[in-house]
C-alpha positions in Angstrom: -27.5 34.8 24.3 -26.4 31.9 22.1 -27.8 28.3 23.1 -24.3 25.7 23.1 -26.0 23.2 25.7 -29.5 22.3 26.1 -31.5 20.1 28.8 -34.6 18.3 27.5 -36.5 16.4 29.9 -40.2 16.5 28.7 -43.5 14.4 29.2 -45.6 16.3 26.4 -43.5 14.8 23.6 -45.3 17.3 21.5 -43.0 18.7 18.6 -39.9 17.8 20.9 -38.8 16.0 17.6 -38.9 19.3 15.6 -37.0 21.5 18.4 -34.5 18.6 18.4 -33.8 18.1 15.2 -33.1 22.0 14.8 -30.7 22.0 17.7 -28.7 19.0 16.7 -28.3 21.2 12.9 -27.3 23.8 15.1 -24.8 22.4 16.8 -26.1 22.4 20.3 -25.5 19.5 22.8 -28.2 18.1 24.0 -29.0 16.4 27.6 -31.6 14.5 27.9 -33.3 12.2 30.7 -34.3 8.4 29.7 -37.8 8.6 28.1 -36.8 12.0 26.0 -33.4 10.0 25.4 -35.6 7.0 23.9 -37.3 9.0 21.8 -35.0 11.7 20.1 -32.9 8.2 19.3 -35.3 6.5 17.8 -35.6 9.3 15.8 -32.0 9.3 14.7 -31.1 12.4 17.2 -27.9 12.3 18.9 -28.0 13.4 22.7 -26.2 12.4 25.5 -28.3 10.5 28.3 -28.5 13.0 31.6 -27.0 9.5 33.3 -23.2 10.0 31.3 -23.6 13.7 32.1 -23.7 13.6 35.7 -21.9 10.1 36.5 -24.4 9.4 38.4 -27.5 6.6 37.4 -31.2 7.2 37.2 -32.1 5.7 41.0 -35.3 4.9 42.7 -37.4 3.8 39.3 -36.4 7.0 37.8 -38.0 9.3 40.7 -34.0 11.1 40.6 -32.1 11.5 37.9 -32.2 15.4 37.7 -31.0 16.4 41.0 -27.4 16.5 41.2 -25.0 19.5 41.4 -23.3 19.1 37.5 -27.2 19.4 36.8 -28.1 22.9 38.8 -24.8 24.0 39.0 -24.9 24.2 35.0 -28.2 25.7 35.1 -28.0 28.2 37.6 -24.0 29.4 37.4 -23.4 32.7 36.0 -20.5 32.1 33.2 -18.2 35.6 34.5 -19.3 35.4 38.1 -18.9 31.9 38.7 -16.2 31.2 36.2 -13.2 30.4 38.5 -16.0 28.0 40.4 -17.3 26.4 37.1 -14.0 25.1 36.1 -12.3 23.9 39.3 -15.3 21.7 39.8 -15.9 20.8 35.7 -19.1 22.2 35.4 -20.6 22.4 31.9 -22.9 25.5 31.8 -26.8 24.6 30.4 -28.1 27.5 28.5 -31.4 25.8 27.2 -34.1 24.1 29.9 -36.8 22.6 27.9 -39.1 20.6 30.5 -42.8 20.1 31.1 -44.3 18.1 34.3 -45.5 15.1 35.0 -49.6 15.2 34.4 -50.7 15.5 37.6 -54.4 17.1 37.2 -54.9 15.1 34.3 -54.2 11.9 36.2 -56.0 13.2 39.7 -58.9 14.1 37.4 -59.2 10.5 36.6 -60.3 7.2 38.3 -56.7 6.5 38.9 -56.0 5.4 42.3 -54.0 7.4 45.5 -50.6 6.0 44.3 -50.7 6.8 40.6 -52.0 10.2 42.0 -49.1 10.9 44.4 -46.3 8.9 41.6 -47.6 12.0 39.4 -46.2 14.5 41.4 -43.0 15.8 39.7 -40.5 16.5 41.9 -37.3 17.1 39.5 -39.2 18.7 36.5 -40.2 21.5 38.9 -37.0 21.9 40.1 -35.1 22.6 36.9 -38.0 24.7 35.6 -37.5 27.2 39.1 -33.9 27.0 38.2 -33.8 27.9 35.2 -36.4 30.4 35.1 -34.4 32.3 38.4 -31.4 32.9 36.4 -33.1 33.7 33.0 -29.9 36.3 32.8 -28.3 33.6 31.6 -30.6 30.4 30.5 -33.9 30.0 28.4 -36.7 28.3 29.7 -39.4 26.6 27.6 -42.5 24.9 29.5 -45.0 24.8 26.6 -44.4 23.6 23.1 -46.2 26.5 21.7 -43.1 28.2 22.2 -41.0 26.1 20.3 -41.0 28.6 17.6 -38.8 30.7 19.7 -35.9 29.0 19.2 -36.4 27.8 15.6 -35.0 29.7 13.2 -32.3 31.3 16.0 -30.7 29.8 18.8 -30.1 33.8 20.1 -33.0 34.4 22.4 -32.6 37.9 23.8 -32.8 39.3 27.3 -36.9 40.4 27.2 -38.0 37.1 25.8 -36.0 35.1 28.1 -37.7 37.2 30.6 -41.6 36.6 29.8 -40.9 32.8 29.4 -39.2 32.9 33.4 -42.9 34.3 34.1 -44.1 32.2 32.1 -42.6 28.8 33.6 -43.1 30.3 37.3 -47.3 30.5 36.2 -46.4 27.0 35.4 -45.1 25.8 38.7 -47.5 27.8 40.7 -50.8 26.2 39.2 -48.8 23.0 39.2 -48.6 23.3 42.9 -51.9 25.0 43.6 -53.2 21.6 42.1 -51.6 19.6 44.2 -52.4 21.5 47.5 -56.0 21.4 46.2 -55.7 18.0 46.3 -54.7 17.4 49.1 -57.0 19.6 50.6 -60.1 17.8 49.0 -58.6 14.8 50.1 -59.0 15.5 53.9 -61.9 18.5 53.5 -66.1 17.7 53.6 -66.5 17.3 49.8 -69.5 19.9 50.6 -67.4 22.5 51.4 -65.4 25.4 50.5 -61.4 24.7 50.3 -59.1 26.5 52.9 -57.6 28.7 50.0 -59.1 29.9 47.0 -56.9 29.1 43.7 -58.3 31.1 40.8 -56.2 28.7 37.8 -57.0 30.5 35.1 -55.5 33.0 32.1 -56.5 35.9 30.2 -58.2 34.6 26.8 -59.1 38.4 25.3 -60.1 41.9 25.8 -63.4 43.1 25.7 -63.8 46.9 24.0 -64.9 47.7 27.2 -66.8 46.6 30.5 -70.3 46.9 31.9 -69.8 50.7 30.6 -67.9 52.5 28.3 -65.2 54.2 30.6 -64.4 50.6 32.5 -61.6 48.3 30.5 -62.4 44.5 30.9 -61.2 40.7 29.6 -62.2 37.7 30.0 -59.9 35.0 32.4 -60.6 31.4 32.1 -58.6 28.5 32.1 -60.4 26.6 28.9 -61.5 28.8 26.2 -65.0 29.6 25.8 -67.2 26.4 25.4 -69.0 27.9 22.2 -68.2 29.1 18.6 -69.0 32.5 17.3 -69.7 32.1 13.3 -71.0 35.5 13.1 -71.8 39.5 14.1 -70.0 41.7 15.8 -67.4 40.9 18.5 -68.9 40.0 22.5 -68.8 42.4 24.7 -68.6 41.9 28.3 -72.8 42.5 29.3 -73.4 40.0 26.3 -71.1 37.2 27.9 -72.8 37.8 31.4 -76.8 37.5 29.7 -75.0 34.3 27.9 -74.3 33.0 30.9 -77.6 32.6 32.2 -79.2 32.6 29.4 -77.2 29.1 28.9 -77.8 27.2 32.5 -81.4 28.1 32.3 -82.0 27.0 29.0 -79.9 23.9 30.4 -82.7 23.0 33.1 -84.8 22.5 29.8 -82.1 20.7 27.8 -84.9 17.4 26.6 -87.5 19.8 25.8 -88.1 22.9 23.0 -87.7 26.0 24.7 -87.0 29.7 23.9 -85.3 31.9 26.4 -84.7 35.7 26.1 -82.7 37.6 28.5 -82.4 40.8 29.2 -79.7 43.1 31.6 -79.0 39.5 33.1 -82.8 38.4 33.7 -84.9 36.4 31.8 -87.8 38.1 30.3 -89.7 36.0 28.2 -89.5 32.0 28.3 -91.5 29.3 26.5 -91.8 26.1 25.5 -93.6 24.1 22.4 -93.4 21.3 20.0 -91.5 23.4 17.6 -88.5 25.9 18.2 -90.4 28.6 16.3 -93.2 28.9 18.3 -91.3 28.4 21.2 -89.8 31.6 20.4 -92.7 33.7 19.1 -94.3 32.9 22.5 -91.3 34.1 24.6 -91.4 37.3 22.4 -95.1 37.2 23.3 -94.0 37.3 27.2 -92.8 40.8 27.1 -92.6 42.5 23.6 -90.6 45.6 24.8 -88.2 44.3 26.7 -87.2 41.6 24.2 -86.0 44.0 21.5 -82.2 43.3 21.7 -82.3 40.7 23.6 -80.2 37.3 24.1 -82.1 35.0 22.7 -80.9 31.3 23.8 -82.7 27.9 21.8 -82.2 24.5 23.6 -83.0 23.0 19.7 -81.3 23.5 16.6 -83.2 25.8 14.3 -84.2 25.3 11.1 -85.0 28.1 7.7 -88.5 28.7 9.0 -87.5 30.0 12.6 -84.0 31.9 10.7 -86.6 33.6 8.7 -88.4 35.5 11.7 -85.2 35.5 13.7 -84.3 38.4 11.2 -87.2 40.5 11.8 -86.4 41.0 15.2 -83.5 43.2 16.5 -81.5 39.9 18.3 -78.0 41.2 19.9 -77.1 37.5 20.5 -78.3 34.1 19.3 -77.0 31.2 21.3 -78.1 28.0 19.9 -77.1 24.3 20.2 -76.8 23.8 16.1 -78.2 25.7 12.8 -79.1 23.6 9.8 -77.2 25.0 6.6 -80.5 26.8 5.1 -80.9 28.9 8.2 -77.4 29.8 8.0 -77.5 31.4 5.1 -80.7 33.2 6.1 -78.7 34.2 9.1 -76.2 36.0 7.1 -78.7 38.9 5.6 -78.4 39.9 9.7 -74.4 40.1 9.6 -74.0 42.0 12.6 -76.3 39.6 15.0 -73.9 37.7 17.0 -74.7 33.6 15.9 -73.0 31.3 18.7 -73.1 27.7 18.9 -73.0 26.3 22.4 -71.5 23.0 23.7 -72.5 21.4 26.5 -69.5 22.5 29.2 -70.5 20.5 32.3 -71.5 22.6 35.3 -69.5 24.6 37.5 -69.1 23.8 40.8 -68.1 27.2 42.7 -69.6 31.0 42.0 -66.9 32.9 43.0 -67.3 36.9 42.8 -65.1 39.8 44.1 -65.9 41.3 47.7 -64.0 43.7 49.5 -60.7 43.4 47.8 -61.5 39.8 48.5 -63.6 36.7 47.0 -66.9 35.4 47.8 -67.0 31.7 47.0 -69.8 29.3 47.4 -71.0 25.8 45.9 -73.0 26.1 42.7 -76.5 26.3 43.1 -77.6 23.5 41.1 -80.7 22.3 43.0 -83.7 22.2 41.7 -85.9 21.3 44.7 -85.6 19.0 47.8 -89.4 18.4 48.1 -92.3 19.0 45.9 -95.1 18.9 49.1 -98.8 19.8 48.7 -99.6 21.9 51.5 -102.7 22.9 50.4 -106.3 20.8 50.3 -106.6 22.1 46.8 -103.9 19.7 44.8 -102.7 21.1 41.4 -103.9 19.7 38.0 -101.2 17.9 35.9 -100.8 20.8 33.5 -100.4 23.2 37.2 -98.2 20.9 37.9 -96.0 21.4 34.6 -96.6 24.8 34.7 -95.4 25.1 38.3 -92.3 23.2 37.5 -91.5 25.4 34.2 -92.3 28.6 36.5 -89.7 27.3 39.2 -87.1 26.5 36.8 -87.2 29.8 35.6 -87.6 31.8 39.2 -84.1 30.0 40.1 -82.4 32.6 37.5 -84.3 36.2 38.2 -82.6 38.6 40.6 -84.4 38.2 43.7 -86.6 39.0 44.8 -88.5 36.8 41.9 -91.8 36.2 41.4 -93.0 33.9 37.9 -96.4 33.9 36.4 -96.3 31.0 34.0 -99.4 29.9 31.8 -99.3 27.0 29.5 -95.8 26.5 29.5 -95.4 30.5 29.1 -93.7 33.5 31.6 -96.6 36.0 31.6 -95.1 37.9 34.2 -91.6 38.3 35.8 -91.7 40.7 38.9 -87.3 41.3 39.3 -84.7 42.6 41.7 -87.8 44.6 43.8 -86.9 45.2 47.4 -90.3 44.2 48.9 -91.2 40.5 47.7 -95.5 41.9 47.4 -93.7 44.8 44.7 -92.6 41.6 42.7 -95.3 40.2 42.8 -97.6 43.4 41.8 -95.1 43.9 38.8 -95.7 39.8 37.7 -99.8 40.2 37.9 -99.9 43.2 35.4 -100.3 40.8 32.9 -101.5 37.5 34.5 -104.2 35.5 33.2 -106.9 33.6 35.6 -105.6 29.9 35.4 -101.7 30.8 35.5 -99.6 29.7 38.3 -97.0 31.8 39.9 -93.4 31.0 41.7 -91.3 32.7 44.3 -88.1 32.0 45.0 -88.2 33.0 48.6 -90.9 32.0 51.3 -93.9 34.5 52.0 -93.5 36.8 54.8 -97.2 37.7 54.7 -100.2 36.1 53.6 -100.7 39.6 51.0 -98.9 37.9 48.1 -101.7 35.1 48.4 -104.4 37.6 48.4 -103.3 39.7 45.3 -102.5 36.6 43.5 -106.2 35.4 44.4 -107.1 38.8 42.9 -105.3 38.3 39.8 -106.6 34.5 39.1 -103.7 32.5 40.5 -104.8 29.4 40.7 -101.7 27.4 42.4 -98.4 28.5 43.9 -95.0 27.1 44.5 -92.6 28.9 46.8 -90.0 27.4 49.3 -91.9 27.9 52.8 -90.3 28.1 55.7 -91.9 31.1 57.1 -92.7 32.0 60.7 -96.4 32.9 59.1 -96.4 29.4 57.2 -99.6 28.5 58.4 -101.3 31.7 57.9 -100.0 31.8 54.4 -101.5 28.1 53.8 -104.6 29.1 55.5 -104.9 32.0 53.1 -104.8 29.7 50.0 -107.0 27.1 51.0 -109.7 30.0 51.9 -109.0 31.1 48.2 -109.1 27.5 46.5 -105.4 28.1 45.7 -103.1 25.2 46.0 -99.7 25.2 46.8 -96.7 23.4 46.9 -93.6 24.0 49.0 -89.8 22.9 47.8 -88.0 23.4 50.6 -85.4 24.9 48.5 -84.9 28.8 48.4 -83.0 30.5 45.5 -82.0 33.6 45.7 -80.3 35.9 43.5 -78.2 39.1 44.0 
């Protein structure tokens, strides 16, 4: 298909200039609408203004100036079918559609008020883009100026191409709408909770070798790339980005202080914090030796040479780190195949969506810490319990229930995960406790039991959610023990 007339009615002026100027060599006539218009003639590029093309004037501060029948009659007439049709009523036939919308989420997004919102709905850009995008047989269709390169160089465009930018501009105008409905939605919906439909706005970004196992296929679908920059090792696979995941929001609930996370089959196994990164991490090696060899390892500090140094004696499938001075870079690189990533800060997401049934589950984030912090107990905690208590419930919120945390000087001695019975947790976290640690659950007690073996193991305080039918036996239990506890209100669970 040779382009001979084009329509150009875009917001993004990106490389419009470049596309225009090509056409114009080419000998295509151009149609634009008054702000394109503007600008291709300031830039010395003759078009003629979508006004002289259809008689008609821009009307109601520009809101139509598209929608008239010399406009989608050009666009959606098919030259042989219609070709009787197309001259009795003068129609010139549009081959080229060049349009993106009005900025809708980019405008609802920000503090603009209701009627900048609503004026940012496009009404006439969407139009031509459906259009045009129907009868790709016969017109080409460009929404994003990444595909400018297209037509430069050839104003042929054959039949497949035309057909994958049609899917292309109908993506478009779906999302476009979703956004809108969304809106609208929000705009009458409890802000707390879950809209009527669920609009998953996002693309695929890359292929993973595989998924969770060899024989699955996988890729990864977001609508922003990934908030972080691989500089070295191998290439991500699909387990590492779901270990990355957590890995990243729980080292995020320590983002002011130095702290060391390792995770492992999507649980933490080791975290610690110090005054220095490196010890930091040689203490959350220290948590659980075994099960940290080929780990994620996650920093909330930028290292420097000395922590780089031991870094590379440990067998470290992914390091995730905020920043790496140029020394421990070049350390770094003796390990080529360890995956280095530098994180940004991405903002927190505000749904977990996961699939169920053919379907989606959806729910609100959970990013609350606790509601209360009540002593429940006569025993009160010490200031460093209560640190301790704190670090341990920070870190129960991302084990796979149901999770119990044994935390010592800022340390996870014990992590019982993902056991059926809440007092099997709890057994697998005291293997290795220490008299003085403090333990978390992220679930209430059913039974007073998890009290008594934590007496048995030296517990000296507990934190767990209450809201048990046994409550009071559960408190009575610690106080009989000299254990003190404190209740958040607040369960987390995992699965």
């Amino acid at each position: 298909m040779k382009i001979k007339r084009a329509l150009i009615s875009v917001t993004d002026k990106k490389d419009i200039i470049l596309l225009s100027k090509y056409l114009s060599n080419s000998n295509v006539d151009i149609i634009t609408t008054t702000g394109t218009y503007r600008t291709l003639n300031d830039n010395g590029i003759k078009t003629q203004n979508i006004s002289d093309f259809t008689g008609f004037p821009e009307i109601l501060d520009g809101r139509v100036k598209t929608l008239h029948p010399n406009v989608f009659g050009g666009i959606l007439s098919d030259p042989k079918k219609h070709k009787n049709e197309i001259k009795y009523n003068n129609i010139s036939c549009i081959d080229l559609v060049v349009c993106n919308l009005y900025p809708f989420k980019e405008v609802m997004d920000s503090e603009a008020d209701l009627d900048e919102i609503i004026e940012n709905i496009d009404i006439g850009g969407v139009s031509l883009i459906r259009a045009a995008a129907k009868n790709y047989k016969n017109v080409c269709v460009l929404v994003d100026p990444n595909d400018y390169g297209i037509i430069l160089g050839s104003e042929n465009v054959d039949f497949d191409i035309r057909r994958k930018l049609a899917a292309k501009a109908f993506k478009l105008i779906m999302n476009y709408d979703n956004h809108i409905s969304h809106f609208f939605d929000r705009d009458i919906t409890d802000q707390n909770k879950i809209f009527s439909e669920l609009f998953l706005d996002c693309e695929k970004q890359f292929d993973f070798r595989y998924g969770e196992n060899p024989h699955q296929s996988s890729s990864f679908f977001s609508k922003n790339k990934l908030p972080f920059k691989k500089i070295q090792g191998k290439e991500l696979s699909y387990n590492n980005l779901l270990d990355m995941e957590i890995g990243y929001h729980l080292i995020r609930e320590f983002a002011k202080s130095c702290v060391s996370v390792i995770i492992k089959h999507n649980n933490p196994c080791g975290v610690a914090g110090s005054d220095n990164i490196l010890d930091a991490y040689k203490k959350s090696i220290d948590c659980d030796i075994n099960s940290s060899f080929g780990g994620i390892v996650v920093f909330s500090k930028v290292i420097d040479k000395n922590c780089a140094e031991y870094l590379i004696t440990n067998f470290v499938e992914v390091l995730l780190v905020p920043g790496i001075d140029e020394d421990a870079y070049d350390v770094l690189k003796k390990k080529s195949n360890m995956r280095v990533i530098i994180y940004e800060y991405m903002g927190e997401s505000k749904y977990d969506v996961r699939s169920c049934f053919n379907g989606f589950l959806m729910q609100t984030s959970d990013r609350t810490l606790y509601r209360d912090f009540v002593e429940v107990t006569h025993n009160k905690p010490s200031e460093s319990e209560r640190e301790d208590l704190e670090f341990a419930w920070k870190v129960c919120k991302y084990v796979k229930s149901n999770a119990i945390v044994v935390v010592k000087d800022k340390k996870t001695i014990g992590i019982g995960a993902g056991q059926m019975s809440r007092i099997d947790s709890v057994m697998i976290a005291l293997q290795k406790s220490e008299k003085g640690a403090v333990l978390a659950s992220d679930a209430f007690f059913p039974f007073s039991d998890n009290v008594e073996k934590a007496d048995e193991f030296g517990i000296t305080s507990i934190i767990q959610p209450g809201g048990s039918i046994k409550d009071s036996e559960v408190i009575k239990e610690a106080n009989d023990r000299g254990i003190s506890m404190i209740f958040t209100n607040t369960r987390h669970f995992k699965h």
